[in-house]
SETIVEX-991924 format. One record per residue (C-alpha): residue number from 1; residue in one letter; x negated, y negated, z negated. Coordinates in Angstrom, 3 decimals. Each point is the difference from the previous one (the first is absolute). Example, Ala and Ser with C-alpha at 12.3 -4.5 7.8 and 13.67 -1.06 7.14 Angstrom:
2
+-----+------+----------+----------+----------+
|  nr | rest |     east |    north |       up |
+-----+------+----------+----------+----------+
|   1 |    A |  -12.300 |    4.500 |   -7.800 |
|   2 |    S |   -1.370 |   -3.440 |    0.660 |
+-----+------+----------+----------+----------+
This chain:
160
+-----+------+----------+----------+----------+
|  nr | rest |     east |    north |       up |
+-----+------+----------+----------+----------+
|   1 |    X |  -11.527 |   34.584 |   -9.285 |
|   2 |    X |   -3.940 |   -0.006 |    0.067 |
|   3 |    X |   -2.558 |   -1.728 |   -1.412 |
|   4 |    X |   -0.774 |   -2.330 |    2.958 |
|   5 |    X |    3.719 |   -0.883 |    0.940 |
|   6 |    X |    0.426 |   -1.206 |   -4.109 |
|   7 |    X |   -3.365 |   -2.100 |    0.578 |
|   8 |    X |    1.399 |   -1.388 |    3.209 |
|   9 |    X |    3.274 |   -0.764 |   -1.337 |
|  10 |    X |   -1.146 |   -1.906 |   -2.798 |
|  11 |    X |   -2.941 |   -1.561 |    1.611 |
|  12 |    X |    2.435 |   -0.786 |    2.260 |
|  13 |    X |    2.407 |   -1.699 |   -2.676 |
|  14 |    X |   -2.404 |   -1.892 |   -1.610 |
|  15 |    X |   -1.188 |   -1.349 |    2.932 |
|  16 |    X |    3.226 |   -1.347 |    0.681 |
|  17 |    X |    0.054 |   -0.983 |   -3.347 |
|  18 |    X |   -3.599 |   -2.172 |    0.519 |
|  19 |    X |    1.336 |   -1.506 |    3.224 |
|  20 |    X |    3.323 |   -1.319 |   -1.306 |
|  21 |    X |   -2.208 |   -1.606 |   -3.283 |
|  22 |    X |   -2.465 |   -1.042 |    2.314 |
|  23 |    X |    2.648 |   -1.906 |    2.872 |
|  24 |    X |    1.702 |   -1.108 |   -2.824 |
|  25 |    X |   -2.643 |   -1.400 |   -1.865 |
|  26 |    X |   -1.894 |   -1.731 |    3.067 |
|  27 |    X |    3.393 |   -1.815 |    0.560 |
|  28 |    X |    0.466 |   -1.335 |   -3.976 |
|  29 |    X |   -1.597 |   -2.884 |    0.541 |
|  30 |    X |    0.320 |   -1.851 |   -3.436 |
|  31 |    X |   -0.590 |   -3.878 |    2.062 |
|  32 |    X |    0.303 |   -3.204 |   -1.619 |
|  33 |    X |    3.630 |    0.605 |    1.654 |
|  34 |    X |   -0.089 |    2.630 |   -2.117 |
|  35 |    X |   -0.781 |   -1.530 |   -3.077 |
|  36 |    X |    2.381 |   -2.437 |    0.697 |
|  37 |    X |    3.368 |    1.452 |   -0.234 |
|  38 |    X |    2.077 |   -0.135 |   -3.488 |
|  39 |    X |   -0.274 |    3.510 |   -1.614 |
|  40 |    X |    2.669 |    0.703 |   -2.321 |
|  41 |    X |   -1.615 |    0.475 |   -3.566 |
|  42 |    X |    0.344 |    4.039 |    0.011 |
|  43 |    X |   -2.052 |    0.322 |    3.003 |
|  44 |    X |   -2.830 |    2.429 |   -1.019 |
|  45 |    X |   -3.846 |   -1.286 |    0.520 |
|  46 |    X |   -1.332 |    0.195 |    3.468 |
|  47 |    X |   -2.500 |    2.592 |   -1.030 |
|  48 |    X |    2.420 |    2.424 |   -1.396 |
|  49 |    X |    1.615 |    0.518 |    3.572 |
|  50 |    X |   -3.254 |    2.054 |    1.447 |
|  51 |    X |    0.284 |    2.426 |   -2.556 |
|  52 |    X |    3.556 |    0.444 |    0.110 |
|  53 |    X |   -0.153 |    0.620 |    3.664 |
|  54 |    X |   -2.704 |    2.579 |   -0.321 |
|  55 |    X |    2.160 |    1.534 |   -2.348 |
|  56 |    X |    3.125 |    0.123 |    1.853 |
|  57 |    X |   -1.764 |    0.682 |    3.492 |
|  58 |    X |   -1.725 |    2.918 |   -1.736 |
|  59 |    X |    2.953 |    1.816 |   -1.472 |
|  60 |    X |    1.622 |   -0.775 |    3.545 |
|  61 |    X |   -2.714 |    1.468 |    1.771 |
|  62 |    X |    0.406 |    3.295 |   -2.497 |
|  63 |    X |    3.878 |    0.061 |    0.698 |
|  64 |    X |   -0.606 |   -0.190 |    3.769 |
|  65 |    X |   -2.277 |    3.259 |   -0.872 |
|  66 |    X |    2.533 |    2.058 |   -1.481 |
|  67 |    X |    2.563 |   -0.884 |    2.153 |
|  68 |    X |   -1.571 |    0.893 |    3.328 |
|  69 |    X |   -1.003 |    3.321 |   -1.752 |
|  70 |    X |    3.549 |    0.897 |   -1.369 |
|  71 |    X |    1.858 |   -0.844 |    3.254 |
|  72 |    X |    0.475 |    3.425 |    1.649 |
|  73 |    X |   -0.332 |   -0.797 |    3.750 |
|  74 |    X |   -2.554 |   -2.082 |    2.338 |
|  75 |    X |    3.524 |   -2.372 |    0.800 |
|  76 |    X |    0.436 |   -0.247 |   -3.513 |
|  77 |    X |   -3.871 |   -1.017 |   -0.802 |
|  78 |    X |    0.073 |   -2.540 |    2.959 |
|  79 |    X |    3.282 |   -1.682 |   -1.720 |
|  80 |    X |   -1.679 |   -0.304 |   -2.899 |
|  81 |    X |   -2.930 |   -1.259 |    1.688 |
|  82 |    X |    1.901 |   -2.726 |    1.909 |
|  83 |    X |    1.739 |   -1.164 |   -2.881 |
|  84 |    X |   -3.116 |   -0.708 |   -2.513 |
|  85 |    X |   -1.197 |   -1.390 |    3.258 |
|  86 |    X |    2.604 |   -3.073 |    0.408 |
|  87 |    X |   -0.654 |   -0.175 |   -3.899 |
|  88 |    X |   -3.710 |   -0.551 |    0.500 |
|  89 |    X |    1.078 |   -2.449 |    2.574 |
|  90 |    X |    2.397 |   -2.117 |   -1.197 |
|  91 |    X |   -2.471 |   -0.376 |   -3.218 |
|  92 |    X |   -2.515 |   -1.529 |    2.256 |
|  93 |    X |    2.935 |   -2.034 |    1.865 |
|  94 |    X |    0.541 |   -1.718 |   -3.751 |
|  95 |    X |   -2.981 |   -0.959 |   -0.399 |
|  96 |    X |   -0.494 |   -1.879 |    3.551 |
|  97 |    X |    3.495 |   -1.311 |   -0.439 |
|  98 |    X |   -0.737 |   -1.678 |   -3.324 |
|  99 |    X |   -3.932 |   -1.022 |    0.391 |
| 100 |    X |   -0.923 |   -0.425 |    3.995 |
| 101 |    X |    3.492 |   -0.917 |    0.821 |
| 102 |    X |    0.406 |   -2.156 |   -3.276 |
| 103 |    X |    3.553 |    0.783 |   -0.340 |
| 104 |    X |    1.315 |    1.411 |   -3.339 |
| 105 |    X |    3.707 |   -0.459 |    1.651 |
| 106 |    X |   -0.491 |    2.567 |    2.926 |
| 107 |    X |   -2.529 |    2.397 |   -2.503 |
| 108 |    X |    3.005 |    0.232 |   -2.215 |
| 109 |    X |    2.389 |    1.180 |    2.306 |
| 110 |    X |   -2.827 |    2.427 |    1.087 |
| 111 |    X |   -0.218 |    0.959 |   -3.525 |
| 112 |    X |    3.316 |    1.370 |   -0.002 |
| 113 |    X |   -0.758 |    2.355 |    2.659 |
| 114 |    X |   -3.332 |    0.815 |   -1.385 |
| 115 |    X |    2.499 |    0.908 |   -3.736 |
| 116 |    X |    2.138 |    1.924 |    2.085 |
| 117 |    X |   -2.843 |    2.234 |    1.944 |
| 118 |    X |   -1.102 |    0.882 |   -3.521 |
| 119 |    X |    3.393 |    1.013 |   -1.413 |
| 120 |    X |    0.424 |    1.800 |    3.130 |
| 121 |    X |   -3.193 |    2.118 |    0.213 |
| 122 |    X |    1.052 |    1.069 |   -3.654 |
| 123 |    X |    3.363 |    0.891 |    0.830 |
| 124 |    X |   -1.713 |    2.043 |    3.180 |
| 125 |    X |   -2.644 |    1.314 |   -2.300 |
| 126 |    X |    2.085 |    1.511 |   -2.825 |
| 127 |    X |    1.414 |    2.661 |    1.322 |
| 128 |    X |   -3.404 |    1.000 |    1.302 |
| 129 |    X |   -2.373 |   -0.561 |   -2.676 |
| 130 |    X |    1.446 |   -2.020 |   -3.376 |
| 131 |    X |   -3.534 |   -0.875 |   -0.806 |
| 132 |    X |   -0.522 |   -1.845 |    2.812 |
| 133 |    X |    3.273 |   -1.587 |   -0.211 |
| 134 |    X |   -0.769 |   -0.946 |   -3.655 |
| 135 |    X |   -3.105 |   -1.311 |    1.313 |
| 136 |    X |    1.384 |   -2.637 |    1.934 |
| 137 |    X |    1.933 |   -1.520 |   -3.177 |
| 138 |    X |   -2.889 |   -1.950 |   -1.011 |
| 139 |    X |   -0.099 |   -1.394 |    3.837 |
| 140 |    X |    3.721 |   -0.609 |   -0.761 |
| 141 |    X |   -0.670 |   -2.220 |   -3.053 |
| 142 |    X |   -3.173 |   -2.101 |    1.394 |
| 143 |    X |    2.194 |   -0.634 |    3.183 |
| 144 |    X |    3.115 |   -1.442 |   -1.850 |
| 145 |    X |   -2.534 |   -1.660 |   -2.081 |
| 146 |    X |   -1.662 |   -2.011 |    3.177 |
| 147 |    X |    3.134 |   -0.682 |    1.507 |
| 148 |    X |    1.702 |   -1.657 |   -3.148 |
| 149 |    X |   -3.417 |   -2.049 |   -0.431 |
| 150 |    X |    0.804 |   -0.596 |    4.001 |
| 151 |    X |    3.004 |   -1.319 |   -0.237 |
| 152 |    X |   -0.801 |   -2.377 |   -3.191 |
| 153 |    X |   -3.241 |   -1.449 |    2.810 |
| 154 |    X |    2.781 |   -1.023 |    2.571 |
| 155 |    X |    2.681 |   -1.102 |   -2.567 |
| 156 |    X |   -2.732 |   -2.431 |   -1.684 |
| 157 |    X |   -1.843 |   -0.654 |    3.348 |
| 158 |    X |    2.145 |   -0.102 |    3.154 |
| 159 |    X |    1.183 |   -0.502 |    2.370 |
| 160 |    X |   -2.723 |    1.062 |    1.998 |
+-----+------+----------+----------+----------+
Protein backbone atom coordinates (compact mmCIF):
# COMPACT_ATOMS: atom_id res chain seq x y z
CA UNK A 1 0.00 0.00 0.00
CA UNK A 2 1.58 3.55 -0.63
CA UNK A 3 1.80 6.55 0.96
CA UNK A 4 -1.00 8.37 -0.94
CA UNK A 5 -3.62 5.44 -0.92
CA UNK A 6 -3.09 5.41 3.35
CA UNK A 7 -3.66 9.38 3.15
CA UNK A 8 -6.68 8.85 0.97
CA UNK A 9 -8.10 6.17 2.96
CA UNK A 10 -8.03 7.91 6.08
CA UNK A 11 -8.76 11.30 4.79
CA UNK A 12 -11.32 9.54 3.39
CA UNK A 13 -12.59 8.00 6.83
CA UNK A 14 -12.48 10.92 8.68
CA UNK A 15 -14.30 12.69 6.37
CA UNK A 16 -17.00 10.39 6.73
CA UNK A 17 -16.45 10.63 10.17
CA UNK A 18 -16.95 14.84 10.02
CA UNK A 19 -20.05 14.42 7.86
CA UNK A 20 -21.95 11.94 10.04
CA UNK A 21 -21.00 14.49 13.33
CA UNK A 22 -21.79 17.25 11.27
CA UNK A 23 -25.61 15.81 9.78
CA UNK A 24 -26.05 14.64 13.03
CA UNK A 25 -25.34 17.55 14.89
CA UNK A 26 -27.24 20.13 12.49
CA UNK A 27 -30.33 17.88 13.17
CA UNK A 28 -29.98 17.87 17.38
CA UNK A 29 -31.89 20.58 17.77
CA UNK A 30 -32.12 20.95 21.66
CA UNK A 31 -35.88 23.25 21.21
CA UNK A 32 -37.95 24.29 23.97
CA UNK A 33 -39.62 20.83 22.75
CA UNK A 34 -36.57 19.68 23.64
CA UNK A 35 -36.23 20.92 26.93
CA UNK A 36 -39.48 19.86 27.58
CA UNK A 37 -39.58 16.19 27.72
CA UNK A 38 -39.10 14.23 31.25
CA UNK A 39 -35.47 12.90 31.31
CA UNK A 40 -35.03 10.09 33.54
CA UNK A 41 -32.52 11.20 36.37
CA UNK A 42 -29.37 9.14 34.84
CA UNK A 43 -29.51 10.97 31.69
CA UNK A 44 -25.95 12.43 31.27
CA UNK A 45 -25.64 16.47 30.74
CA UNK A 46 -26.36 17.73 27.31
CA UNK A 47 -22.80 18.82 26.88
CA UNK A 48 -21.25 15.53 27.56
CA UNK A 49 -22.96 14.00 24.34
CA UNK A 50 -20.55 16.10 21.76
CA UNK A 51 -17.64 14.70 23.19
CA UNK A 52 -18.78 11.31 23.43
CA UNK A 53 -19.72 11.33 19.83
CA UNK A 54 -16.38 12.63 18.73
CA UNK A 55 -15.05 9.93 20.59
CA UNK A 56 -16.99 7.14 19.31
CA UNK A 57 -17.15 8.57 15.61
CA UNK A 58 -13.35 8.79 15.81
CA UNK A 59 -12.48 5.29 16.87
CA UNK A 60 -15.23 4.31 14.18
CA UNK A 61 -13.65 6.19 11.60
CA UNK A 62 -10.11 4.30 12.66
CA UNK A 63 -11.93 0.81 12.56
CA UNK A 64 -13.39 1.59 9.12
CA UNK A 65 -9.45 2.20 8.32
CA UNK A 66 -8.20 -1.03 9.23
CA UNK A 67 -10.86 -2.87 7.99
CA UNK A 68 -10.85 -1.71 4.38
CA UNK A 69 -7.02 -2.31 4.55
CA UNK A 70 -7.18 -5.95 5.96
CA UNK A 71 -9.97 -7.13 3.59
CA UNK A 72 -8.05 -8.97 0.83
CA UNK A 73 -10.11 -8.17 -2.32
CA UNK A 74 -11.72 -4.87 -4.01
CA UNK A 75 -15.42 -6.99 -3.31
CA UNK A 76 -14.36 -7.42 0.04
CA UNK A 77 -13.27 -3.53 0.61
CA UNK A 78 -16.58 -2.37 -1.09
CA UNK A 79 -18.59 -4.67 1.60
CA UNK A 80 -16.96 -3.15 4.12
CA UNK A 81 -17.48 0.10 2.64
CA UNK A 82 -21.26 -0.35 2.24
CA UNK A 83 -21.73 -1.53 5.56
CA UNK A 84 -20.00 1.48 7.68
CA UNK A 85 -21.98 3.29 5.07
CA UNK A 86 -25.72 2.29 6.27
CA UNK A 87 -23.99 2.79 9.79
CA UNK A 88 -23.12 6.39 9.02
CA UNK A 89 -26.62 6.59 7.78
CA UNK A 90 -28.83 5.29 10.03
CA UNK A 91 -26.80 7.55 12.75
CA UNK A 92 -27.94 10.57 10.93
CA UNK A 93 -31.57 8.88 10.44
CA UNK A 94 -31.65 8.98 14.60
CA UNK A 95 -31.04 12.07 14.91
CA UNK A 96 -33.83 13.47 12.33
CA UNK A 97 -36.15 10.87 13.74
CA UNK A 98 -35.85 12.12 17.31
CA UNK A 99 -35.23 16.12 16.78
CA UNK A 100 -36.84 17.30 13.18
CA UNK A 101 -39.36 14.59 13.29
CA UNK A 102 -39.93 15.02 17.17
CA UNK A 103 -40.61 11.47 17.69
CA UNK A 104 -38.62 9.53 20.37
CA UNK A 105 -41.19 6.46 19.58
CA UNK A 106 -40.11 5.91 15.85
CA UNK A 107 -36.09 7.05 16.84
CA UNK A 108 -36.22 4.15 19.20
CA UNK A 109 -37.19 1.59 16.99
CA UNK A 110 -34.50 3.13 14.65
CA UNK A 111 -32.18 2.77 17.45
CA UNK A 112 -32.42 -0.81 17.40
CA UNK A 113 -31.29 -1.04 13.96
CA UNK A 114 -28.69 1.55 14.42
CA UNK A 115 -27.43 -1.24 17.83
CA UNK A 116 -27.60 -3.92 15.50
CA UNK A 117 -25.42 -2.24 12.45
CA UNK A 118 -22.80 -1.77 15.16
CA UNK A 119 -22.78 -5.33 16.54
CA UNK A 120 -22.78 -6.36 13.05
CA UNK A 121 -19.84 -4.39 11.58
CA UNK A 122 -17.89 -5.95 14.64
CA UNK A 123 -18.88 -9.33 14.03
CA UNK A 124 -17.83 -8.54 10.09
CA UNK A 125 -14.73 -6.82 11.30
CA UNK A 126 -13.19 -9.47 13.58
CA UNK A 127 -12.15 -11.84 11.55
CA UNK A 128 -10.48 -9.15 9.49
CA UNK A 129 -8.86 -6.88 11.80
CA UNK A 130 -9.71 -7.45 15.86
CA UNK A 131 -8.64 -3.92 16.43
CA UNK A 132 -11.09 -2.53 14.51
CA UNK A 133 -13.63 -4.81 15.79
CA UNK A 134 -12.58 -3.85 19.37
CA UNK A 135 -12.92 -0.44 18.23
CA UNK A 136 -16.43 -0.46 17.69
CA UNK A 137 -17.15 -1.68 21.46
CA UNK A 138 -17.14 1.73 22.71
CA UNK A 139 -19.81 2.57 19.75
CA UNK A 140 -21.52 -0.54 21.21
CA UNK A 141 -21.79 0.89 24.76
CA UNK A 142 -22.78 4.72 23.84
CA UNK A 143 -25.50 3.14 21.51
CA UNK A 144 -27.19 0.89 24.20
CA UNK A 145 -26.65 3.80 26.37
CA UNK A 146 -28.91 6.30 24.02
CA UNK A 147 -31.37 3.83 23.37
CA UNK A 148 -32.12 2.88 27.12
CA UNK A 149 -32.22 6.83 27.81
CA UNK A 150 -34.68 6.53 24.52
CA UNK A 151 -36.88 4.38 25.68
CA UNK A 152 -37.18 6.00 29.39
CA UNK A 153 -38.19 9.66 26.92
CA UNK A 154 -41.22 7.71 25.38
CA UNK A 155 -42.16 5.66 28.53
CA UNK A 156 -42.32 9.10 30.61
CA UNK A 157 -43.48 11.18 27.55
CA UNK A 158 -45.74 9.43 25.03
CA UNK A 159 -47.61 8.67 23.24
CA UNK A 160 -46.45 10.75 20.61
Amino acid sequence: MTAINTKREIFSAAVSALVIALVGGLLTDLSPWYLDLQQPAWKPPDWAFGPVWTLVLTLWAISLVLAWRAAPTPQLRGSITLFYGINGLLNIAWSALFFTFKRPDWALLEAGLLWLSVAILAWLTWRLDRRASFLLLPYLVWVSIAMALNWQVVQMNGPF
